[in-house]
N, C-alpha and C positions, 0 to 999 in steps of 0.2 A: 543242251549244255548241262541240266540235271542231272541227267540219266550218265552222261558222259562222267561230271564229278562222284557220284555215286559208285562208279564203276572204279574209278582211280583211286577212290577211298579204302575202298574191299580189297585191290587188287595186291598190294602189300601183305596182307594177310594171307589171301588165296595161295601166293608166290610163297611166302616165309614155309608155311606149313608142306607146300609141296616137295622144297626142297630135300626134304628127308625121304621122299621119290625118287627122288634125282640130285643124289647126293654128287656126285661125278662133275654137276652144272653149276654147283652151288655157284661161285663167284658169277658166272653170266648169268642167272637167273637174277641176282642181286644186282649185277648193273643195271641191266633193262629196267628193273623198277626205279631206281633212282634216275636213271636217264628220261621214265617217262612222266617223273614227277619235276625234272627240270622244263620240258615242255610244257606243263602243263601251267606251271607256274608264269613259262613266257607269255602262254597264252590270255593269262590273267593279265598280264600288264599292256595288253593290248586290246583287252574285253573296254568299250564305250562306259558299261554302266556297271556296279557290281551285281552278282547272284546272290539270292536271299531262297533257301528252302526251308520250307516248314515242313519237318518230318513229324510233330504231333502237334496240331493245331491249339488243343486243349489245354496246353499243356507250356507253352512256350518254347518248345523243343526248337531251335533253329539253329541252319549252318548258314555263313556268310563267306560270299567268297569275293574278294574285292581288294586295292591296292595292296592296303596294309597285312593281308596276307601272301600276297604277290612274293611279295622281301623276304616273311621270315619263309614260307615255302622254298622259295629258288634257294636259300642262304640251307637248310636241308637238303636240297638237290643235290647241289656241287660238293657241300662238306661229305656227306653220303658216300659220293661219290670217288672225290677222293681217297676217302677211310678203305674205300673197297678195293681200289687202285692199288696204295697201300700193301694190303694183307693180300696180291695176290699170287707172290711166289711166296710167300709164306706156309707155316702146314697148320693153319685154320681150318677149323674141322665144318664138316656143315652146319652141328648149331650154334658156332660162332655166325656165321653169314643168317639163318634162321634168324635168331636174339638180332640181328643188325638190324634185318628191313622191317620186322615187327616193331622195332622200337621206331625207325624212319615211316612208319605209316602211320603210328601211335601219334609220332609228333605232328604229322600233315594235318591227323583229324582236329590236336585241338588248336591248329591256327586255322582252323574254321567253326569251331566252336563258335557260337553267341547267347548261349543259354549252361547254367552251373551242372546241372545234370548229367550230360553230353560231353562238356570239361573234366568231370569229374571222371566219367567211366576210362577216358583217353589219359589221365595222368596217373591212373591208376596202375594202365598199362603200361605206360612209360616206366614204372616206379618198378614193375614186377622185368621187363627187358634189361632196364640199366641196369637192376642188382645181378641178372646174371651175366650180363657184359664183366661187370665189375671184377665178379670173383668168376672170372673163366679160367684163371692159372688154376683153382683150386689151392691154391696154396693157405696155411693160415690167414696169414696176416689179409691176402685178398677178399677171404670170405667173411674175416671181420668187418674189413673195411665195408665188404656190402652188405653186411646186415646191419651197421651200424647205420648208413644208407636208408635202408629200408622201413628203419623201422622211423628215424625222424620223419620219412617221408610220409609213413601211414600216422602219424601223432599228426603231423600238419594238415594231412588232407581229412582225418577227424575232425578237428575244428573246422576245416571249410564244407566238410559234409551238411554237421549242424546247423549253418549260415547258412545255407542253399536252402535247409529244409524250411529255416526259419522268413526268407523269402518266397518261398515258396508259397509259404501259410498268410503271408502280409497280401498278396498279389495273385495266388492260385496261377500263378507263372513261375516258370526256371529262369526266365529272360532275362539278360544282363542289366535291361534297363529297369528293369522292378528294385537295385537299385536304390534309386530314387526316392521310394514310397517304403524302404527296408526301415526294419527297427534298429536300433545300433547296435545291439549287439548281433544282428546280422551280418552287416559292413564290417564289423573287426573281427568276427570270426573266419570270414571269408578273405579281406584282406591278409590278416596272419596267416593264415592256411597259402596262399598266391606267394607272400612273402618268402616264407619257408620253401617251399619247394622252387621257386626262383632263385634260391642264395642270392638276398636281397636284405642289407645292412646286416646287425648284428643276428637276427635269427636264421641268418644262411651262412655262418662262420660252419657249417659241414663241408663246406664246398672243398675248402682248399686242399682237404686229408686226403677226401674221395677224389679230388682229379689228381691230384698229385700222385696218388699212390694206385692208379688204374694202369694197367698197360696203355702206351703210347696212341693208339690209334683210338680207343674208347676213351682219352681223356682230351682227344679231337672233336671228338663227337661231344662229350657232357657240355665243351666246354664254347664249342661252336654253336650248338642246335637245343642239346637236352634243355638247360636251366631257362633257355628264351620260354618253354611251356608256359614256367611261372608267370612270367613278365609279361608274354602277349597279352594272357585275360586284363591284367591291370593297365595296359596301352590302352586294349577296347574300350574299357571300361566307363575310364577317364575322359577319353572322344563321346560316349555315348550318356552321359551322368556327370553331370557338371561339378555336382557336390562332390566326387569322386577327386576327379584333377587335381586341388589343391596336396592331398591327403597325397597321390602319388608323387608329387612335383617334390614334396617335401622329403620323402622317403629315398627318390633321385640324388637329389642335394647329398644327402648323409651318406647314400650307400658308395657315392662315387670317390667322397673323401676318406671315408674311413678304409675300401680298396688299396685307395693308392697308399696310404699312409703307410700299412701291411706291405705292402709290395716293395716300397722302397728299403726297406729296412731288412725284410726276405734275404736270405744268403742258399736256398736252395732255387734251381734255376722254373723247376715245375711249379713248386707253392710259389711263384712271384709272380709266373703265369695264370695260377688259379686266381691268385688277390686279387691283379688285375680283372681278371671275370669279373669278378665281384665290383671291381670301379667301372668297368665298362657298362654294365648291367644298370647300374646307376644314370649313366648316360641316356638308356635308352625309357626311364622313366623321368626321365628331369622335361625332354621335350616331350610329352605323347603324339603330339603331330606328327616329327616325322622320326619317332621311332622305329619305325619300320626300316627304313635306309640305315638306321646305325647299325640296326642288328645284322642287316647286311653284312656294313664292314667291319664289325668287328668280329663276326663269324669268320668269314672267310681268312681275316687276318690269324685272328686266335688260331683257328685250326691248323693251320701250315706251322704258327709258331709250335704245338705242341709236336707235331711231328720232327721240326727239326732238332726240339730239345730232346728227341728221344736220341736222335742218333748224335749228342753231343758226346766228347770223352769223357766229362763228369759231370754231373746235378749240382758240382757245391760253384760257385763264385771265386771263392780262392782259388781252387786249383784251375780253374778254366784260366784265370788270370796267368797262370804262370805253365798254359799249355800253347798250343797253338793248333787251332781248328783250320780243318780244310778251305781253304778261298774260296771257291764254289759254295760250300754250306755257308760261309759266313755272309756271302753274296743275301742269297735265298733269306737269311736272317736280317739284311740291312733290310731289304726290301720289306716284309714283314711288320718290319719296327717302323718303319719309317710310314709307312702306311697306317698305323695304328694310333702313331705320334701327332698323325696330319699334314705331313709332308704332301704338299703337290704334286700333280702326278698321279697320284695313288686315290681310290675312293673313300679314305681315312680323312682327307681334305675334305673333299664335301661336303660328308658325311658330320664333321664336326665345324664347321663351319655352320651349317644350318642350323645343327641343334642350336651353337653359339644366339644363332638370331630368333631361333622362337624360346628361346628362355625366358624368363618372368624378371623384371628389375632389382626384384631383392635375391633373386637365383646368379644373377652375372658372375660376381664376383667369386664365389664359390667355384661355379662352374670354370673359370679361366685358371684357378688355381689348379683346380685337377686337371687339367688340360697342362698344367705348367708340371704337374708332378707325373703325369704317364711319361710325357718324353723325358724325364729325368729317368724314370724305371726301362725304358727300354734304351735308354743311353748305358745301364747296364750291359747289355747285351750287345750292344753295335761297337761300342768299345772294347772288347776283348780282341786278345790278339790272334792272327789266322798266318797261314802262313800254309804249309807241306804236312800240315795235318793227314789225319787218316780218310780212304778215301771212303767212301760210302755206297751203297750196292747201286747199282746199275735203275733199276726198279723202282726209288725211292725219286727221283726226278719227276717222272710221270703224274703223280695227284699232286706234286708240289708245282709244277708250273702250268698246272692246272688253276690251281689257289691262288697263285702271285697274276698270270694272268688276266684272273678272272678280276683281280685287284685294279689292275692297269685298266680293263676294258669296263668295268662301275664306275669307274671316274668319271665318264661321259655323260652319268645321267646328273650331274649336277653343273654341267659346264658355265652356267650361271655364276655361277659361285669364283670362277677362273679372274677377278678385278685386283687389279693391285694392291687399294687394301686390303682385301680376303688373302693374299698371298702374302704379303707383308708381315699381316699379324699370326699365320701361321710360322711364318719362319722364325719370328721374333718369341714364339711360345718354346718352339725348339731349341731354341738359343739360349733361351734361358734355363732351361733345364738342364741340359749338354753342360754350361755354365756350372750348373749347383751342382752337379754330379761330380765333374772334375775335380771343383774346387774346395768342397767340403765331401759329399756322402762317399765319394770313392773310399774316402778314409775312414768313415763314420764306421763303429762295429756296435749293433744296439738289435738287443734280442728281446722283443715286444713276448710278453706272457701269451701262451695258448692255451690258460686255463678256458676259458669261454667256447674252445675247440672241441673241450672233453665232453663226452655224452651227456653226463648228467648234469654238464651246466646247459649244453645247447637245449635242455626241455624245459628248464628253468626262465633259462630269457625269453623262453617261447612266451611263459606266461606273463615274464613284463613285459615284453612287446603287446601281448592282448590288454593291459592296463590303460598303457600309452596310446593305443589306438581307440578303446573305449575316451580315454580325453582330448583326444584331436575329434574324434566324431561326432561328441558332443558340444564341444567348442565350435 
């Protein structure tokens, strides 16, 4: 099984760099690797025990492969998957497909990361893939948007370089659990660094520009797979480093409110979609236990949404109101939303359902709230009106009932979760939001400032974020 994970590791890269070989194979070269990172990932979730490799003994180097990467792995797979599906009557060149599976192999290694070193090299890569996903039109505005990308991305993983090194010198290990024994200003330079490149509360306000303003299948991807990079280290982390959990639990809380708050108020259809990230995201830090399952479903969900919002008639909210979208796409869309909202049926149930119950007591009430204001944000979208809209290419079917499938068939791994109340107070969260949207925000017109969005305020807050975490670490 070593040698086997070892091989599935490489195998992305070997692939990505060949393609420019066999340029002619690009898309089926690029399935097979996402196809055989979906098995592999099956395979984890039926492994007895997890795997633990120590690639530098001395040094704390290790990879872990075990449930909780099971999730966000297969939740890569299938979005991967789909994205490729997607682009592939399109005239994506081959190193659009190259930039895909290097960045889908970048993200495999570091949800097996367990040591700062080994994370770090893997998001580095991620950081150098996704900027040129980002700006593949070549156009201005694209190649701003990825440098502007790029470069928060290297300021953030500056600071978590420093903190790695600074655990490193406490502990003569990279190991996630050293930790523990870190100096503070360790922990907050490593946690801001995870933050930031996760778009995770106010110092991942980059998020919404960059997915919103990526072509539609690359803001699948950021917003499916990429940004979980950030968040997996801080799920480990917090499982593995007790002192850790409070610090993430609390950073859940806020990032999942301040999301939705954005979201709701959004009148472009993509940036309501990224906010949301950003409150999902939250989610998958508020429970660290079964984080892994949310990333699941909101991976799978998110990414179908952003594909469908590409082929809508227009981005803004008004004029959608006053179009009318194909029945079929609008289908594809309840489904989508409804699963993300928690609707039964769907692995969005579950998935928020659990987190519901390993929440902390002073977390509840927060948490139900943002549960009360997604489905009010995607009561946006389920209520617009469809009718004999325009139809949509033939092709674009295939990764999306791929994605809603795979939605209907995760539902089973929580079947527990299928009790009356569990059903009850789902439908009764939807209700109420469906409620508030109607009856007030339909109407609501309120355009929240995106001064904090602009460059040189996101390096700013960077470093009150490292203030505020220097006083929680300390406290």
């Amino acid at each position: 099984m070593s040698t086997l994970t070892l091989a599935w590791i490489a195998l992305p890269f070997f692939v990505g760099f060949s393609i420019y070989l066999f340029p002619k194979l690009d898309r089926y070269l690029a399935l097979g690797v996402a196809l055989v990172s979906a098995g592999y990932a099956l395979q984890l979730f039926m492994a007895k025990s997890p795997l633990t490799l120590q690639l530098l003994d001395n040094f704390g180097v290790t990879l872990i492969a075990d449930s909780l990467s099971s999730y966000f792995i297969l939740t890569n797979a299938l979005v991967t998957t789909a994205v490729i599906l997607y682009c592939w009557h399109t005239n994506k060149t081959a190193f659009f497909y190259t930039q895909s599976i290097i960045l889908h192999g970048s993200v495999n290694a570091a949800f097996l990361c367990a040591d700062f070193i080994s994370l770090y090299v893997a998001l580095e890569v991620i950081g150098i893939a996704a900027f040129l996903l980002i700006a593949y039109p070549r156009t201005n505005r694209s190649i701003w948007v990825g440098l502007r990308y790029l470069f928060v991305s290297n300021v953030a993983m500056l600071f978590y370089l420093v903190g790695a090194v600074l655990v490193y010198q406490a502990n003569h290990s990279f190991a996630f659990t050293g930790l523990s024994s870190a100096p503070t200003e360790a922990v907050a330079l490593i946690v801001l660094g995870l933050l930031s490149k996760g778009g995770v509360f106010v110092s991942g306000l980059w998020l919404p520009l960059t997915h919103s303003e990526s072509e539609t299948p690359v803001s699948a991807m950021l917003s499916g797979v990429v940004v979980k990079t950030g968040v997996f280290p801080l799920v480990r982390c917090a499982l593995m480093v007790e002192e850790i959990d409070p610090i993430v639990r609390i950073f859940g809380v806020g990032t999942a409110l301040l999301g939705v708050v954005y979201a709701i108020f959004e009148q472009d259809t993509k940036r309501t979609l990224a906010f949301s990230t950003v409150s999902q995201l939250g989610w998958i830090l508020a429970a660290p236990m079964v984080g892994g399952f949310f990333a699941l479903a909101h991976g799978l969900a998110k990414s179908s949404l952003f594909l469908i919002a590409g082929n809508l008639p227009s981005r803004n909210f008004k004029e959608l109101q006053d179009k009318q979208i194909n029945t079929v796409l609008w289908i594809a869309l309840l489904i989508a939303g409804l699963s993300i909202s928690g609707f039964p049926l769907f692995v969005g149930f579950g998935a928020k359902i659990l987190t519901l119950k390993n929440v902390l007591s002073w977390q509840w009430i927060a948490m139900n709230i943002g549960a009360v204001g997604t489905a009010l944000v995607y009561a946006k979208f389920i209520f617009l009106p469809h009718g004999k809209g325009k139809d949509v290419r033939p092709s674009f079917w295939i990764p999306i009932i791929l994605l809603l499938g795979a939605l209907i068939v995760a539902s089973g791994m929580y079947l527990e979760g299928y009790t009356l109340a569990n059903i009850t107070k789902a439908l009764a969260i939807i209700a109420v939001g469906w409620l508030a949207y109607l009856l007030i925000f339909q109407r609501v017109v309120l355009k929240l400032p995106r001064v904090l969005e602009q460059l040189e305020h996101l390096i700013g807050v960077m470093s009150l974020m490292l203030i505020l975490l220097f006083w929680m670490v300390m406290a």
